[in-house]
C-alpha positions in Angstrom: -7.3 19.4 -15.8 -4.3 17.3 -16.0 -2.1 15.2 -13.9 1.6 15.9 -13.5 4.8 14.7 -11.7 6.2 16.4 -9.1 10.1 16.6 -7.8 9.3 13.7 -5.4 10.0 11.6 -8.4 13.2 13.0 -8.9 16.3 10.4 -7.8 13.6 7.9 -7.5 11.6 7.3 -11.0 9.5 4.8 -10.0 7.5 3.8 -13.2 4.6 1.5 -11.8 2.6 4.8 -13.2 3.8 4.4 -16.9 2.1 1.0 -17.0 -1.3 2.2 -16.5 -1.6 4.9 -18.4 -3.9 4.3 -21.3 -2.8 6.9 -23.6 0.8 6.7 -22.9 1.7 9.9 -21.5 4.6 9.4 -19.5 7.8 10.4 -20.8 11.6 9.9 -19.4 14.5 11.6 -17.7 17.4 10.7 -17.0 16.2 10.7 -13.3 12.8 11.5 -13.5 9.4 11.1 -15.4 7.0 13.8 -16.5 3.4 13.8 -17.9 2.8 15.3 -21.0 -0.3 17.6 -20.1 -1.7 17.8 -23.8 -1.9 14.1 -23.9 -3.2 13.3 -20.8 -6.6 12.5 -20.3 -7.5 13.1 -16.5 -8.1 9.6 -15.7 -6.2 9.4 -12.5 -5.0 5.9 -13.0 -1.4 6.8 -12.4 -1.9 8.8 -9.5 -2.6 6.0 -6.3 0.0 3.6 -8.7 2.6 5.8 -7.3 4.7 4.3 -4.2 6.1 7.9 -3.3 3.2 10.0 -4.3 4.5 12.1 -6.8 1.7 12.3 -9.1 -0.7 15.4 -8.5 -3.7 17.2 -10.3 -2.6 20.5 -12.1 -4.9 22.1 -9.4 -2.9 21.2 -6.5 -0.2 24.0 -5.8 2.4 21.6 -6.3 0.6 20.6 -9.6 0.9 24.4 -10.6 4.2 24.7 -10.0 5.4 21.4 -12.0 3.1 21.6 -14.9 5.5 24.0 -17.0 8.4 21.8 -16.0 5.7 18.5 -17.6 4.9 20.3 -20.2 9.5 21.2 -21.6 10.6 18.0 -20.9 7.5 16.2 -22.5 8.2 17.9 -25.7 12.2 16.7 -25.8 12.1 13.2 -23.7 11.3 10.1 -24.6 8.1 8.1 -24.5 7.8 5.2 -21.9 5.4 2.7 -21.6 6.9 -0.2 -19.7 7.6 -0.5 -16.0 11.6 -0.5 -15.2 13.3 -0.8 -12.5 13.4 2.2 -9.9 16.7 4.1 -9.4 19.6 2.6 -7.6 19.4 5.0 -5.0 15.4 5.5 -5.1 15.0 4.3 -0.8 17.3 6.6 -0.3 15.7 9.9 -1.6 12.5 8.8 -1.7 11.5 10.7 1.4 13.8 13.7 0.7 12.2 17.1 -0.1 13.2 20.0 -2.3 14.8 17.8 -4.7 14.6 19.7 -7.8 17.1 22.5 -7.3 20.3 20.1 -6.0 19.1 17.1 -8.3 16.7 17.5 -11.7 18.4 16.9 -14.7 17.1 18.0 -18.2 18.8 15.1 -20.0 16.9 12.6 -21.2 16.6 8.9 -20.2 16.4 5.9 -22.6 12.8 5.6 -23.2 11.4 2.5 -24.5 
């Protein structure tokens, strides 16, 4: 089993997550984090460290549907350790649904 990130993050990318992670497995977006699934180590730190709950087991349907999209973008993004800032507009879509469709983007953020 493995944790992954969900669409909630999307818009958001809260990364109090990132900070906790003892084997660095979080990697960046442009507006969004994923978990690399290879390199995570089921501890379940991140998981209750994230304000919007967008952190899931791979066994929770929403976990099955991410974990390909955790597994691409870990493989082309960069690594991040270090809590940023959230995005700009993060209270505002915070509580939307359905973001991936009208909102993921495959580029990649900065990384540390």
């Amino acid at each position: 089993m493995t944790f992954v990130v969900t669409e909630a993050c999307i818009k958001c990318k809260y990364t109090d997550c990132v900070e906790v992670c003892p084997v660095d497995c979080f990697y960046e977006g442009e507006n969004t984090l994923v978990i690399h699934p290879d390199e995570c180590i089921d501890c379940g730190v991140c998981e209750p460290e994230c304000p919007i709950e967008a952190i899931v087991p791979d066994s929770h349907p929403q976990g099955q549907e991410f974990l390909e999209m955790n597994t691409k973008y870990a493989q082309e993004w960069p690594n991040i350790t270090r809590k940023k800032d959230p995005m700009p507009e993060a209270e505002k879509f915070k509580s939307i649904k359905n973001k991936f469709k009208e909102w993921f983007s495959p580029k990649p953020g900065e990384g540390d």
